[in-house]
N, C-alpha and C positions, 0 to 999 in steps of 0.2 A: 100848198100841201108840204108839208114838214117831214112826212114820213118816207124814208126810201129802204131797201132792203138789197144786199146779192147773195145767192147761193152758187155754189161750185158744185159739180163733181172729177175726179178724176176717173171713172168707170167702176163697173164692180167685178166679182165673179172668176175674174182674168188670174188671179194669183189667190194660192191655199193659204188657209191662216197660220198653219207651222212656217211657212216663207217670211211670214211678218217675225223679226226678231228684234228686238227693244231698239238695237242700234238701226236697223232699218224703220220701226216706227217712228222713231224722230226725222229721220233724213223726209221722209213721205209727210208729217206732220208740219216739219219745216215747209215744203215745197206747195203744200195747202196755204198755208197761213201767209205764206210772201202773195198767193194768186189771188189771195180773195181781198187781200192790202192794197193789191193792185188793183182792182176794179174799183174797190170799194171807197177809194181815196178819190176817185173821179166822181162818184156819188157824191161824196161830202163836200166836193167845188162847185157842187150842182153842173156836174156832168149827164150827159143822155144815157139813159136804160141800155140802149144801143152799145153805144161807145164803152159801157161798164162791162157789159156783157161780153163783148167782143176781144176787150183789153187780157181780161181775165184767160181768156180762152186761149191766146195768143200768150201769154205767160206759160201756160199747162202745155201747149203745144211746142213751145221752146227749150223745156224741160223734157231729158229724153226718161225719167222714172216711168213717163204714161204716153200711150199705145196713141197718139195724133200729134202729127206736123213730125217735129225730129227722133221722135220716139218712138214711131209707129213698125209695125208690124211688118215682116217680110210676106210677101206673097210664094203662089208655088214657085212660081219664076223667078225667085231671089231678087224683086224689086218692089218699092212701095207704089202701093194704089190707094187714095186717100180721101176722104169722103167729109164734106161740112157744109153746114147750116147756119142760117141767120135769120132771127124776123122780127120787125117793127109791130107791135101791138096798138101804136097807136095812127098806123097810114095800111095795118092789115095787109101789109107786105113781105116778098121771103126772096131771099137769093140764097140757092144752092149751088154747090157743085159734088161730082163721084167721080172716084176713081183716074185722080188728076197725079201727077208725077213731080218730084222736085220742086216743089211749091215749098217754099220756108213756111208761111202760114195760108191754111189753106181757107180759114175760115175768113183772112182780110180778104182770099178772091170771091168769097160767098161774100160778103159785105160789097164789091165792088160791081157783083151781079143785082145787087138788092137795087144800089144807087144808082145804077149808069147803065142798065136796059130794063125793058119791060117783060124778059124774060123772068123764068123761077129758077129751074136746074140746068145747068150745063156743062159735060162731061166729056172727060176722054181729054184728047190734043187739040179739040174746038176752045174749051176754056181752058186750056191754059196760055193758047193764040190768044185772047182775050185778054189774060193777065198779062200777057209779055207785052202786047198794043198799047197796056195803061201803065207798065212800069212795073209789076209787081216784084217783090225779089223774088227769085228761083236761086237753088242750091245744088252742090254737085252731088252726086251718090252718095260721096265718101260722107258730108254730110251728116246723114240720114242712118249709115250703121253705127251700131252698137255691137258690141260682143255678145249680150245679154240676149238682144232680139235673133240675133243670127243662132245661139244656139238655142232657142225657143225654137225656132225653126227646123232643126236639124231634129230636136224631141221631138217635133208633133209629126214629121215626115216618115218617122219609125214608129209611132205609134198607129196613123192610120192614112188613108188614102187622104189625096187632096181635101181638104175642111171649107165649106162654107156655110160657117154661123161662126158670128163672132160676135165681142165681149167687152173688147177695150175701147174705151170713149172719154173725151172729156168735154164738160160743158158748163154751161154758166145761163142763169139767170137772174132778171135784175125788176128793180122798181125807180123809176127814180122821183124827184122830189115834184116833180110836174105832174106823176101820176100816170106816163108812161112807162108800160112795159117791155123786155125783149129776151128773148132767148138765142141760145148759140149753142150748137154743137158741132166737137169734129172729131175724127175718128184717122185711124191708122187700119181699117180691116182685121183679121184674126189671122195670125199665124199659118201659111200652109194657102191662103184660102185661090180659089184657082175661077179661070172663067168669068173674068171682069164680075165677081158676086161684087152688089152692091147693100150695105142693111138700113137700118132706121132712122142714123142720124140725118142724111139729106132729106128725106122725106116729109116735106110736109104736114104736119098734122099724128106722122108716126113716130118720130124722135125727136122732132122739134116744133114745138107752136108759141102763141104769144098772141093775144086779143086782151086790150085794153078794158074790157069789159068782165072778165073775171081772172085770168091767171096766165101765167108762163112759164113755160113746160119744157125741160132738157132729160130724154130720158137715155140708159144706156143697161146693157145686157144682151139676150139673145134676139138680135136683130130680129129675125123669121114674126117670133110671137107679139114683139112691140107693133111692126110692120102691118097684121092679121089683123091685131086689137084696135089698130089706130089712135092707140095709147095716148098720144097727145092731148090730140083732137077730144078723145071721151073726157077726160078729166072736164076740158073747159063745158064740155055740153052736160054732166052733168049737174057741174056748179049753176050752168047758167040757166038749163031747161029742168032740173031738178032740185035744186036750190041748194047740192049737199055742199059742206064745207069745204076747203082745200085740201084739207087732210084727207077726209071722208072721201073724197074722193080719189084722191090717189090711191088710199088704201085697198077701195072697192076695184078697181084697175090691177092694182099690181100684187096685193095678198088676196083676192077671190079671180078676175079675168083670167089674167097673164099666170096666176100662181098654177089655178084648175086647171088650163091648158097644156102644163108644163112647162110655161118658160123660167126662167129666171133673170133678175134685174132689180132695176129700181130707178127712183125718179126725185130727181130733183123741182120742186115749183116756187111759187111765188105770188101772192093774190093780191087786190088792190089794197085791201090795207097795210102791208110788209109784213103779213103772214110768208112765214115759210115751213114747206113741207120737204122734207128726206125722207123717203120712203121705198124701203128694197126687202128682197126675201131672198136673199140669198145669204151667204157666209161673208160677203167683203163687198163693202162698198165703201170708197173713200170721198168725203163729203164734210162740206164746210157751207155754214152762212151767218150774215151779222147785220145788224139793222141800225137803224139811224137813235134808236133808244138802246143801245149801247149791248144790247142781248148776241151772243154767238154763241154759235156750237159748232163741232167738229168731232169727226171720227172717221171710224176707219171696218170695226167691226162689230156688230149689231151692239 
C-alpha cells in the first residue's frame, strides 16, 4: 500500500475569531504546517501510523500557542493537570493517562502505557511513578507558565465560579503505508477547571479511537458532549455497521448528535483509504492534513 495520510488538530472553540489577527494567523499557520511536517516526513520514510501520530502530537505539545503539554491550561489551583491518549488501530490497543503533572509530553507517557503494561488509563502520581521508573522527562513549573495562560486564568476566575468543561486539545491522526492506523490526543484541561475534572481526550472510544478496519478519530471541544455521545467510537460504528462514509459520518456525530445536544467541537479522522475528514461546528478550529498524493489543506476558521 502506497497510500498514507496525517491530520492535526490544534483544538477548537478556545479562542474568538476577532483574537485571530493576520499577524497571529501566520504565527498559528506556521506552527500547523512545522506539526504536520513533522509527522508527516516519518510517513514518507515509511514510518508507523503510531510514531506519526505521536510525533505530531509531541510537536503541538511543545509548542506553548495550544492548551497540551507546555501550553496547557492553569487549573483552580494555579497548576497544570493534563490529560492524553494514544491507540494502535492495528493491535486494537490504547494507553491513557489524566490528570498527570510536569510531564514534558504527556502523550509519550500514554504511548509508554500502550507499550509497556497491559493496562489502558493511569492517572494522578501512579503514572507519573510509572513515567519516572521508565525515564520519562518531567519539567519544572516554571516550565509550563506562560503569561498568556496565567492571565486566561485570572479572566475566567472573574467571570465565574470554578469551570469544568473544557476546549483546548491537540491531536493527530495518521494512515500509514502499511495500512495501519492510530490516533493521539492530549489536552491541557480548561482554564479555572477544579476537582480533578477529567474530559474526552483520555477516554477511549470518546476523544480518541483508531480500528484498522475503518477510521481514526481525534476529537476536541466540549469534553461533557464528546464524552455522552461516545463520539469516537460512533463515527467508526457507523462506517463499519452502517456503511456511511468518513465524512458522512463525522458529520452525522458532530453537525446533527453533538451539534442537537448542544455541544460544540469538531473532529478530526482518517479512513483506510487516506481519506480525511475535519469536521466542527463551531467558530474556530485549527486543523491541518496532507496525504501521500500530495493533496493538503489547512485552516483555522470555517
Amino acid at each position: 500500500m502506497n497510500n498514507f495520510t496525517l491530520a492535526i488538530h490544534g483544538g477548537s472553540c478556545w479562542i474568538a475569531p476577532a483574537e485571530i489577527t493576520p499577524e497571529r494567523e501566520k504565527i498559528f499557520y506556521a506552527a500547523l504546517d512545522e506539526a504536520l511536517t513533522t509527522g508527516f516526513d516519518l510517513l514518507v520514510r515509511g514510518g508507523t501510523a503510531l510514531d506519526a501520530a505521536q510525533t505530531a502530537v509531541m510537536y503541538l505539545e511543545d509548542n506553548p500557542l495550544f492548551n497540551a503539554g507546555r501550553g496547557s491550561a492553569f487549573n483552580y489551583n494555579q497548576f497544570h493537570e493534563m490529560d492524553a491518549a494514544i491507540m494502535c488501530g492495528q493491535r486494537g490497543r490504547a494507553g491513557a493517562v489524566a490528570n498527570v503533572r510536569n510531564v514534558r509530553n504527556p502523550v509519550a507517557l500514554a504511548r509508554m502505557v500502550l507499550d509497556k503494561t497491559n493496562n489502558v488509563l493511569l492517572t494522578g502520581q501512579g503514572a507519573e511513578a510509572f513515567g519516572r521508573e521508565h525515564n520519562l522527562r518531567f519539567e519544572e513549573d516554571a516550565y509550563f507558565y506562560t503569561e498568556e495562560r496565567f492571565q486566561e486564568l485570572q479572566r475566567t476566575k472573574r467571570q465565574a465560579p470554578a469551570c469544568n468543561t473544557g476546549k483546548g486539545t491537540v491531536g493527530a491522526v495518521a494512515l500509514d503505508m502499511f495500512g495501519n492506523m492510530a490516533a493521539a490526543t492530549s489536552t491541557g484541561g480548561f482554564p479555572n477547571k477544579n476537582y480533578g475534572r477529567i474530559g474526552d481526550s483520555p477516554i477511549i472510544g470518546s476523544g480518541t479511537y483508531a480500528n484498522n478496519r475503518a477510521c481514526a478519530v481525534s476529537c476536541t471541544g466540549d469534553g461533557e458532549y464528546f464524552m455522552q455521545a461516545v463520539a469516537a467510537y460512533d463515527v467508526y460504528c457507523l462506517m463499519e455497521y452502517k456503511g456511511l462514509s468518513l465524512r458522512e459520518a463525522c458529520e452525522l456525530v458532530v453537525l446533527d448528535k453533538i451539534n442537537n445536544a448542544g455541544g460544540k467541537g469538531g473532529m478530526i479522522a482518517v479512513d483506510t483509504q487516506g481519506n480525511a475528514a475535519l469536521v466542527f461546528n463551531c467558530d474556530v478550529m485549527f486543523r491541518a492534513s496532507k496525504d501521500a498524493r500530495g493533496e493538503c489543506q489547512m485552516g483555522i476558521l470555517p
